[in-house]
C-alpha positions as CSV (number, residue, x, y, z in Angstrom):
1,X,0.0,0.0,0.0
2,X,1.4,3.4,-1.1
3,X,0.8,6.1,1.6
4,X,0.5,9.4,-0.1
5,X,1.4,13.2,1.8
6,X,0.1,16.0,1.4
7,X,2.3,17.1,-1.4
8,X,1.8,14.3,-3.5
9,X,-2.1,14.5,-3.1
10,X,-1.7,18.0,-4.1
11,X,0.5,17.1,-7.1
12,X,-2.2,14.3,-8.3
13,X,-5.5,16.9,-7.7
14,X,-3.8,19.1,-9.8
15,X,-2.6,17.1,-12.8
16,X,-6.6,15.6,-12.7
17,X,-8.1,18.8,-12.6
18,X,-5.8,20.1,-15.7
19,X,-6.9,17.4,-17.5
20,X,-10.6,17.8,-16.3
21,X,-12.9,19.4,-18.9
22,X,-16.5,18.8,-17.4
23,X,-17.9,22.0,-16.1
24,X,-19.9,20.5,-13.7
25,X,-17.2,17.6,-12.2
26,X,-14.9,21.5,-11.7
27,X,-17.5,23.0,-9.9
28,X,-17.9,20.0,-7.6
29,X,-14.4,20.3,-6.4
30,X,-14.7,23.8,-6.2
31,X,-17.5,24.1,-4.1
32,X,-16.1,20.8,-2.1
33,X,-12.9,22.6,-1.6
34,X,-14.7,25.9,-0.5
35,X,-17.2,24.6,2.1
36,X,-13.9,22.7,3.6
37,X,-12.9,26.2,4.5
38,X,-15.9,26.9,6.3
39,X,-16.0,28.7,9.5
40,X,-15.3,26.0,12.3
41,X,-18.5,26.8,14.0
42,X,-20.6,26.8,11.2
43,X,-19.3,23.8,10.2
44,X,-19.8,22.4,13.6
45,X,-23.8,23.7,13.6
46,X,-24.2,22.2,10.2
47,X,-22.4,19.0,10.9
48,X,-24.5,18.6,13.9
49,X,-28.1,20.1,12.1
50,X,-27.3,17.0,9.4
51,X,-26.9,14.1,12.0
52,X,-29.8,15.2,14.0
53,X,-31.9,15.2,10.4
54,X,-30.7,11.7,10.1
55,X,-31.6,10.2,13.5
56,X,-34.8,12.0,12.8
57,X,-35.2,9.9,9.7
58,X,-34.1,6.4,11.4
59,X,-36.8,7.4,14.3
60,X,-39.7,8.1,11.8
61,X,-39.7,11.8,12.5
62,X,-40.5,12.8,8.9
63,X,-43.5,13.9,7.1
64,X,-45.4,13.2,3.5
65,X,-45.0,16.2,1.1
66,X,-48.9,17.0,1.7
67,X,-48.3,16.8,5.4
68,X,-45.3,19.3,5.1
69,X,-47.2,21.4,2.3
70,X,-50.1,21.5,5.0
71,X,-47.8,22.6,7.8
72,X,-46.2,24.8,5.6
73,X,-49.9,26.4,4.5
74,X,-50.5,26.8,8.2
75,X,-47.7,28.7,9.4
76,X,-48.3,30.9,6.6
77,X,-51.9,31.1,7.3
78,X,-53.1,30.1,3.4
């Protein structure tokens, strides 16, 4: 198994992206490499917002897109 550093990761990333062409594949890594410099406590609240969703989901805590359109109408009074 080859263990890669820093450096060399940064080496391969680049060589792939100069060879990328797909707008959309470069905008992935740019908007992955942008979030990853994120405020730390943003990050933190976010991290934390997604794993609460998801233990939401695994509990059943979810509703039916009428039930949330409903909810939704509601709260806005329509």
């Amino acid at each position: 198994m080859i263990i890669m550093g820093a450096i060399d990761i940064k080496r391969e990333l680049s060589k792939l992206i100069e060879k990328e062409n797909d707008l959309h594949v470069l905008e992935a890594i740019k908007t992955l490499l942008v979030s990853s410099s994120l405020d730390p406590v943003l990050k933190e609240r976010l991290t934390s917002r997604a794993l609460k969703a998801e233990e939401d989901i695994r509990a059943g805590r979810v509703y039916t897109r009428e039930e949330f359109e409903k909810k939704l109408d509601d709260r806005l009074g329509l």
